[in-house]
C-alpha positions in Angstrom: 0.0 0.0 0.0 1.1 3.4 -0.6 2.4 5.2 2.7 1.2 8.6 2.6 4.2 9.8 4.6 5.9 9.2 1.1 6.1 11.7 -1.4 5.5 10.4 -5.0 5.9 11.6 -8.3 2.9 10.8 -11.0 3.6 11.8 -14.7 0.3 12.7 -17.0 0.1 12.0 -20.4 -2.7 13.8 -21.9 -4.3 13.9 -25.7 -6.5 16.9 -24.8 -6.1 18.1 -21.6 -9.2 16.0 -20.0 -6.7 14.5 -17.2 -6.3 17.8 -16.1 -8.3 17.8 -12.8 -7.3 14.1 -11.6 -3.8 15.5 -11.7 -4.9 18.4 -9.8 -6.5 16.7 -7.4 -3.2 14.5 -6.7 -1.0 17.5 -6.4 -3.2 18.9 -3.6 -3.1 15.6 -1.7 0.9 16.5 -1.2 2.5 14.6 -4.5 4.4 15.7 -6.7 3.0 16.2 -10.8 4.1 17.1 -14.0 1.5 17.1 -17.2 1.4 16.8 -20.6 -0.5 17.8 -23.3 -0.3 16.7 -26.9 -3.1 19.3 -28.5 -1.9 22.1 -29.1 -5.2 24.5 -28.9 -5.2 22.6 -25.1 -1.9 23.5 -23.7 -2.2 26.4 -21.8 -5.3 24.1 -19.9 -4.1 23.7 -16.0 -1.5 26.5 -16.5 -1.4 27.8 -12.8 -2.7 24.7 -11.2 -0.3 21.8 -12.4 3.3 22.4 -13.6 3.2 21.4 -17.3 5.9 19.3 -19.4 6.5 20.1 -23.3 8.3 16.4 -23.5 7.1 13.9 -21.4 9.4 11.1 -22.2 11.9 12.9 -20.9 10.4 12.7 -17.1 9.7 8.9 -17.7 12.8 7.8 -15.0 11.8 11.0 -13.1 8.1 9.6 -12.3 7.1 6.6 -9.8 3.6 6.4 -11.8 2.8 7.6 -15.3 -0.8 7.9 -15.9 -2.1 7.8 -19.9 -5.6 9.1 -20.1 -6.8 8.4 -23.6 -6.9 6.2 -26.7 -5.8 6.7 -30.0 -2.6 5.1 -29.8 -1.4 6.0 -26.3 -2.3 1.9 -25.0 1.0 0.8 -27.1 3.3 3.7 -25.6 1.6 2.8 -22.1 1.9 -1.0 -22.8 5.7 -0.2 -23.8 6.4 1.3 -20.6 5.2 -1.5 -18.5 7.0 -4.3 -20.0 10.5 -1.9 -19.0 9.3 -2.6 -15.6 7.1 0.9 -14.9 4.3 1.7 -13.0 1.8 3.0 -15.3 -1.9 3.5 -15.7 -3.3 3.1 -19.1 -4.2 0.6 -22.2 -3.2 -1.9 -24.6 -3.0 -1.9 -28.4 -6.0 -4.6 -27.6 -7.7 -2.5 -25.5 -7.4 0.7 -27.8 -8.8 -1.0 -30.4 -12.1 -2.3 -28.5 -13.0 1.8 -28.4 -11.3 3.2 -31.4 -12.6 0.5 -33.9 -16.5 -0.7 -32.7 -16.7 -3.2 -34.7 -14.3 -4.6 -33.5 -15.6 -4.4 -29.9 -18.8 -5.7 -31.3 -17.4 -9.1 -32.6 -15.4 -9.1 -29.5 -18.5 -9.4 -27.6 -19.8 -11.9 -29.5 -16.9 -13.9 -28.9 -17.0 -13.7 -24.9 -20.8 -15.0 -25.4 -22.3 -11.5 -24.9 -25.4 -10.3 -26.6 -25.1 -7.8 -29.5 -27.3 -5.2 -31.2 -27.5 -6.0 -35.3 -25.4 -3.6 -37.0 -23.4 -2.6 -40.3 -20.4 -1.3 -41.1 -20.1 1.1 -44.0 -16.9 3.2 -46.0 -19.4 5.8 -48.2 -23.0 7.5 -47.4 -24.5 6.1 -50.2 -24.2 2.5 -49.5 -25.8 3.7 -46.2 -28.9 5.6 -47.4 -29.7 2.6 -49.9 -29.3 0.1 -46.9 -31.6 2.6 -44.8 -34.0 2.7 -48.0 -34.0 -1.0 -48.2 -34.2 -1.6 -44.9 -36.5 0.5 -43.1 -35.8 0.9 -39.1 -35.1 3.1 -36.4 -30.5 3.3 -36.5 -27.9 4.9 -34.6 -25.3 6.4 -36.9 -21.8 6.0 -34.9 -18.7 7.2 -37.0 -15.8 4.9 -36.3 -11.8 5.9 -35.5 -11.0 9.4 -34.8 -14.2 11.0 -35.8 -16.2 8.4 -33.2 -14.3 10.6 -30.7 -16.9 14.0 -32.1 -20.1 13.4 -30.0 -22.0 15.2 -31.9 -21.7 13.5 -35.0 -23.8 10.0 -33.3 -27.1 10.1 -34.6 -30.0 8.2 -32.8 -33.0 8.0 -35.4 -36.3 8.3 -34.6 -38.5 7.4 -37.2 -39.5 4.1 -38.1 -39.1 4.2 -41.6 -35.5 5.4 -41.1 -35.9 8.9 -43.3 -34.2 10.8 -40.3 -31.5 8.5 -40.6 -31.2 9.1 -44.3 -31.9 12.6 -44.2 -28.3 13.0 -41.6 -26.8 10.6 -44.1 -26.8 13.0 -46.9 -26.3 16.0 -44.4 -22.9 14.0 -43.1 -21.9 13.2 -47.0 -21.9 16.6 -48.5 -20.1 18.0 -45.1 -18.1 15.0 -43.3 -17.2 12.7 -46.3 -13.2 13.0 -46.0 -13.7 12.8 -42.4 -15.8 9.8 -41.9 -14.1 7.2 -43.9 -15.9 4.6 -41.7 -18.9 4.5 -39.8 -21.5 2.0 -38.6 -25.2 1.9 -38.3 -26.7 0.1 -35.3 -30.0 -0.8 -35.5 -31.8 1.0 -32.1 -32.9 -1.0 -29.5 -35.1 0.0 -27.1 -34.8 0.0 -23.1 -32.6 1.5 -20.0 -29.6 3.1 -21.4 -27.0 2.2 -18.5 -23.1 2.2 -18.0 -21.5 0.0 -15.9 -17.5 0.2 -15.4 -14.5 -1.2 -12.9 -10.9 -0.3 -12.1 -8.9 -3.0 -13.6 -5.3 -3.6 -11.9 -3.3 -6.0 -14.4 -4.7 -8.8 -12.2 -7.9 -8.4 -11.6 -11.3 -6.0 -11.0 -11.5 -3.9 -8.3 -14.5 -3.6 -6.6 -16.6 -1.8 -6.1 -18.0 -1.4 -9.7 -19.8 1.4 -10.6 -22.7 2.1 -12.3 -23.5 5.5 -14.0 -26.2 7.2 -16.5 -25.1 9.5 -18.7 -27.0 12.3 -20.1 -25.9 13.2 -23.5 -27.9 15.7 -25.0 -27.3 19.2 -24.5 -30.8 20.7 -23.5 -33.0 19.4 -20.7 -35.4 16.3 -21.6 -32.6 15.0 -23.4 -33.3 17.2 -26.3 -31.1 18.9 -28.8 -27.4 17.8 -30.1 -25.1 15.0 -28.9 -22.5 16.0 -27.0 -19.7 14.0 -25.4 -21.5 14.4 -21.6 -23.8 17.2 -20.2 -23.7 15.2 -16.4 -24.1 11.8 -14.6 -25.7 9.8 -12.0 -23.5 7.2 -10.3 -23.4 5.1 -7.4 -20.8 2.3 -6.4 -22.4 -1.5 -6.1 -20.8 -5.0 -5.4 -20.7 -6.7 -8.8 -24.6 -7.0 -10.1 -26.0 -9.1 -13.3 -24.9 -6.5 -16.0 -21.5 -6.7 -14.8 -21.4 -10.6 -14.3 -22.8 -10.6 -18.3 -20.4 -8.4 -19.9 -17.6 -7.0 -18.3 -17.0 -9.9 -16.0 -16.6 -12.2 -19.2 -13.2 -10.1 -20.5 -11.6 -10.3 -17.0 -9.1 -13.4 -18.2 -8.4 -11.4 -21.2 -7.4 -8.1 -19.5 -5.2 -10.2 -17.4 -3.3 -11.6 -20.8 -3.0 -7.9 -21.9 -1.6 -6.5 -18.4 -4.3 -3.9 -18.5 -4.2 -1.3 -15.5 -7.2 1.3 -15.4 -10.6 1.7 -15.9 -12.7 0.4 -18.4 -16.6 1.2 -19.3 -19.5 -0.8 -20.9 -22.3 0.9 -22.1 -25.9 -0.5 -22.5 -28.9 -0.7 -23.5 -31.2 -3.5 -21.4 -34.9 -4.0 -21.3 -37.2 -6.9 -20.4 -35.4 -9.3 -23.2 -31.8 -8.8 -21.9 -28.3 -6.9 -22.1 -27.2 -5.1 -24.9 -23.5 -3.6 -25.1 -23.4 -0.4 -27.0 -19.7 0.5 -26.6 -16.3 0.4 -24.7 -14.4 3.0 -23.0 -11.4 1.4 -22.2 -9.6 4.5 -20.1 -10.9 7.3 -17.8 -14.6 8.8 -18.5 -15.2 12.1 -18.3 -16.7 13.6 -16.6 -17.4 10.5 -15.0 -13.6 10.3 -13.3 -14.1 13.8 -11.7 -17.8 12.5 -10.0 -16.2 9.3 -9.0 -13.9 10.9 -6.9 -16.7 12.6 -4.9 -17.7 9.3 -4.2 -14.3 7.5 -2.9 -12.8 7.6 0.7 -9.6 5.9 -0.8 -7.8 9.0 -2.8 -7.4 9.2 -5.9 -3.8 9.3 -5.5 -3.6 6.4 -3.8 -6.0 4.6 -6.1 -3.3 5.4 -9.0 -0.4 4.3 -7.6 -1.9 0.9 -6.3 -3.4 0.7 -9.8 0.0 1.0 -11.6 1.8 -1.3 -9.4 -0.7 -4.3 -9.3 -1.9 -4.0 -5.3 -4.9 -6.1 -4.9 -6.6 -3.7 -2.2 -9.1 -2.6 -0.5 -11.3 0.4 -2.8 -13.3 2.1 -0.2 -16.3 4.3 -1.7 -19.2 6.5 0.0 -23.1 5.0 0.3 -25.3 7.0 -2.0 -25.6 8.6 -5.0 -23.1 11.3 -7.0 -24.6 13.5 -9.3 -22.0 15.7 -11.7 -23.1 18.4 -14.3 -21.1 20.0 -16.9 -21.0 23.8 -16.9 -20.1 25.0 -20.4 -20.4 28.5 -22.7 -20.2 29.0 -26.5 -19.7 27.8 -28.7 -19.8 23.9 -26.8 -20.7 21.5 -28.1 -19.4 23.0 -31.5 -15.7 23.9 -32.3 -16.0 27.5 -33.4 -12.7 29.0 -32.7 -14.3 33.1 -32.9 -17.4 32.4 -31.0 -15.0 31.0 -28.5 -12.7 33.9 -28.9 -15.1 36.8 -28.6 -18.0 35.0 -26.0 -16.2 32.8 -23.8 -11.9 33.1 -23.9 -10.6 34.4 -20.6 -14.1 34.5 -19.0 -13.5 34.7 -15.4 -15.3 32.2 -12.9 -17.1 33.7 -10.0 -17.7 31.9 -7.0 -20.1 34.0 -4.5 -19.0 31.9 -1.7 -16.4 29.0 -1.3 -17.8 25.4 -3.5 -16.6 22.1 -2.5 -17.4 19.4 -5.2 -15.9 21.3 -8.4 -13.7 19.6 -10.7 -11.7 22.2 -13.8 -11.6 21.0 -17.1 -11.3 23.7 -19.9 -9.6 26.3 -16.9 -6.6 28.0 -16.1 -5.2 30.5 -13.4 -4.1 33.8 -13.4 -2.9 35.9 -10.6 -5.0 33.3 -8.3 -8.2 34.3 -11.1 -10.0 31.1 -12.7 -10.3 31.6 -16.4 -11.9 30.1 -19.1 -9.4 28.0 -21.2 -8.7 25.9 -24.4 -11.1 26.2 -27.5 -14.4 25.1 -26.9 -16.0 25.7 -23.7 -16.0 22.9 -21.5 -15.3 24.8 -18.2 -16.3 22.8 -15.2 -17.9 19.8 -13.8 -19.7 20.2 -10.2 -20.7 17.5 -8.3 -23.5 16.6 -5.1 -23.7 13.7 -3.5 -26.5 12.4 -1.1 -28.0 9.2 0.5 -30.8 9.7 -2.2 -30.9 11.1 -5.9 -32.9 14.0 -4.7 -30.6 14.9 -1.8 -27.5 14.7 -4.6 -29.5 16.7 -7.0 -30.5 19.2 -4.6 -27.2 19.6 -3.3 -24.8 20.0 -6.9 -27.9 22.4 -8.1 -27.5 24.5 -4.7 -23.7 25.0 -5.3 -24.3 25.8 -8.9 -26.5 29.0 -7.9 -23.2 30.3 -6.3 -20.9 30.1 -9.7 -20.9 32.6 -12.4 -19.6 32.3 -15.8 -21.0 34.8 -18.4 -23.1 33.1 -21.1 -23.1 29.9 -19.0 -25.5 27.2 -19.6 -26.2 23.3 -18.2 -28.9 20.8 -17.7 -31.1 21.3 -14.6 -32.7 17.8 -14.9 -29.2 15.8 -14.4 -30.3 12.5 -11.9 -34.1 12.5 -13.5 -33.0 9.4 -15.5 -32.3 7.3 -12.3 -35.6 8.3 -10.9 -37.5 7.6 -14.0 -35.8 4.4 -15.2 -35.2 2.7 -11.6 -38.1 0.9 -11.5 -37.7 -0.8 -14.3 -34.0 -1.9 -13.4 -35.2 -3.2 -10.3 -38.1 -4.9 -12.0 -35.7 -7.0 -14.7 -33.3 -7.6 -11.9 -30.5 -6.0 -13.2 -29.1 -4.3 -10.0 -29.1 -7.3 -8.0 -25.6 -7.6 -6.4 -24.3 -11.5 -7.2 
C-alpha cells in the first residue's frame, strides 16, 4: 500500500487536456505532478494549477507512476512502458482498439458469449442511405476511429421508416465525407440506457463497480445535439448481473493484456436482456471527476496501487453522486471566434467558497480562474446524497453560487435514475451476485 508519509511523483500524459483535474486533485493531496498535453489549442489548460511538461518522455525515469488518459494510440506507448518494468496506468494496443474500432468491440463481444445489437459497417453514405431505403428501421449512426471521438456527430433515429436516418446521411456526405471514412449503423434497441465500469489492476477487477447514466444531450429532456457528456448519475455496487454478463466475461483477457485502469461498458437492457453499445477502455469524463466525490480511498492512492498491481481494499461513499457539466459557447461545437469573442478568458465567479468542483477547460491567473482551451468545457460540479434527490439538490444549490458569463447546463441531471429505476429493479439487473 502506498504510505502517505511518502512523497510520490505521477507523470500525465494527456491527448487533450481531460486528465487535467485528476492531476490536480493529486497535487493537492501532497504529491508531486508534471502534465502533458499533446493538443496544441489545449496546452495552456491547468497553467497555474499543475506544472506542465513540453516532453514527457523525458520525465519517464523522473516519475514513480505515469498515468495515460486516452486512446488513440497511447495503449502501445503505455503498454511499452510497463513491460521496461514501470508503473503505469493506461491501455493496450487490444484494448485501444475495442473503443477506437467498434466493430471490432462488437465481434469481441460476440466472442466472450455477450449479446449484441445488429449492426453494419459502411466506407461511403450512399451505400448507407440505400441500406436505410431498403431496410426501413429506427438506427444509430456511430462514426468509427478518430471522428467516433466527435459526439456530436452520433445520430440516434427516430422514425421508423428510417428517413431521419437518411436525411443525416446526406447531411454527413456533403459535409463530413473525407472525415468519416468509416462508420456504422446500429439498429436501435429499445430500453434503459445504462453504463456499468470497474478499475482494472493487471490482475484483476476492483471492486466496487460502478454504475452510471449518462445524459448526453445538451438541453433538458434529453433534447437537442449529442455531445460527449452534459452530467451523470452514479453510485458504487458490489458486482450485479450487468457486470457478471459483460464485463465480468473479458476479466481473463485483460489479465493476458496487463491492462491497469478503468474500463466502461455501455448499454442498453430492457425486459429481453443486455445489450452492449460501446467500450471506453480509459478514464470517463466527466465521469472520473464525479467518482472521486464518491471515494474515501484517494485518488492518489487509487493510481499508484493501480499501476503497481496491489490487490486492495477500494473504499467508496453510500449513496448517489450526481456531476453536471458547466459550459459556454460555442460547446458543443468547435468554433474557434465564437469561443474567442463570448467565452476566452471569461472569469469564474464563486459568490461563496464550492466544494465538489472539478476544472476542465480552466486555467489561473494571478489566483483568477479563467476560461481555457477552445471550446467551452469549463467545469464539472458535483452533489452527493444518501438519495438522488438529496445529490440533486445539493450540486444544483452549489451551482446558484458560480458565475460564468453566457453559461448554460442541464437542470434535470439524476431524473433518469428516478425515472428508469423501476424498471432496473423490476428486470433484476441491479441485483448484487
Amino acid at each position: 500500500m502506498l504510505n502517505f508519509m511518502d512523497k510520490k511523483k505521477f507523470l500525465f500524459v494527456s491527448w487533450d487536456a481531460n486528465i487535467t483535474d485528476v492531476a490536480w486533485q493529486v497535487s493537492k493531496q501532497g504529491h508531486d505532478v508534471k502534465c502533458y498535453i499533446k493538443e496544441e489549442s489545449e496546452k495552456e489548460v491547468g497553467d497555474g494549477f499543475v506544472e506542465k511538461v513540453d516532453d514527457w518522455r523525458k520525465e519517464v525515469d523522473w516519475a514513480d507512476v505515469i498515468v495515460f488518459d486516452y486512446v488513440m494510440g497511447m495503449g502501445k506507448l503505455a503498454d511499452e512502458l510497463r513491460k521496461k518494468g514501470k508503473a503505469v496506468v493506461g491501455g493496450t494496443p487490444y484494448t485501444d482498439k475495442l473503443e477506437d474500432d467498434r466493430s471490432f468491440g462488437q465481434e469481441e463481444l460476440k466472442k466472450y458469449g455477450v449479446n449484441i445489437v445488429p449492426y453494419r459497417d459502411f466506407t461511403n453514405f450512399e451505400d448507407a442511405i440505400t441500406f436505410v431505403k431498403e431496410n426501413p428501421a429506427k438506427y444509430v449512426i456511430k462514426p468509427s476511429g478518430e471522428a467516433g471521438n466527435n459526439k456530436g456527430l452520433l445520430f440516434v433515429g427516430e422514425e421508423d421508416d428510417g428517413r431521419d436516418v437518411i436525411e443525416v446521411l446526406g447531411d454527413y456526405k456533403r459535409a463530413w465525407e473525407k472525415k468519416i471514412p468509416q462508420f456504422q449503423l446500429q439498429k436501435r434497441v429499445n430500453g434503459v440506457e445504462i453504463a456499468v465500469g470497474a478499475f482494472f489492476n493487471g490482475k484483476k477487477f476492483i471492486e466496487p463497480i460502478n454504475i452510471n447514466f449518462e445524459h448526453k444531450k445538451l438541453f433538458p429532456g434529453n433534447l437537442g445535439p449529442s455531445t460527449g457528456e452534459m452530467g451523470t448519475t452514479m453510485f458504487w455496487s458490489k458486482p450485479n448481473k450487468i457486470f457478471n454478463h459483460t464485463l465480468k466475461k473479458f476479466e481473463g483477457r485483460l489479465v493476458e493484456e496487463g491492462y491497469v485502469g478503468y474500463i466502461d461498458i455501455n448499454c442498453i437492457v430492457n425486459h429481453n436482456g443486455i445489450y452492449p453499445l460501446e467500450f471506453t477502455s480509459r478514464f470517463g469524463y466527466p465521469t472520473i471527476n464525479i467518482q472521486q466525490e464518491g471515494m474515501i480511498t484517494s485518488i492518489s492512492e487509487l493510481l499508484y496501487n493501480l499501476a503497481n498491481g496491489i490487490d486492495f481494499k477500494f473504499k467508496t461513499k453510500m449513496g448517489f453522486q450526481i456531476g453536471v457539466v458547466i459550459v459556454v459557447p460555442p460547446f458543443p461545437y468547435n468554433d474557434k471566434e465564437t469561443f474567442n469573442v463570448k467565452s476566452k478568458d471569461s472569469v469564474i465567479f464563486f459568490k461563496k467558497p464550492v466544494e465538489g468542483v472539478h476544472i476542465q477547460d480552466v486555467k489561473k491567473i494571478n489566483n483568477q480562474w479563467v476560461v481555457s482551451g477552445s471550446i467551452g468545457y469549463a467545469l464539472i460540479v458535483c452533489g452527493t446524497g444518501h438519495s438522488v434527490r438529496q445529490a440533486q439538490r445539493s450540486v444544483y444549490s452549489k451551482i446558484k453560487n458560480i458565475l460564468i458569463p453566457h453559461m448554460y447546463y442541464r437542470n434535470d441531471i439524476g431524473e433518469r435514475w428516478i425515472e428508469d429505476s423501476d424498471k432496473l429493479h423490476t428486470w433484476g439487473y441491479l441485483r448484487e451476485l
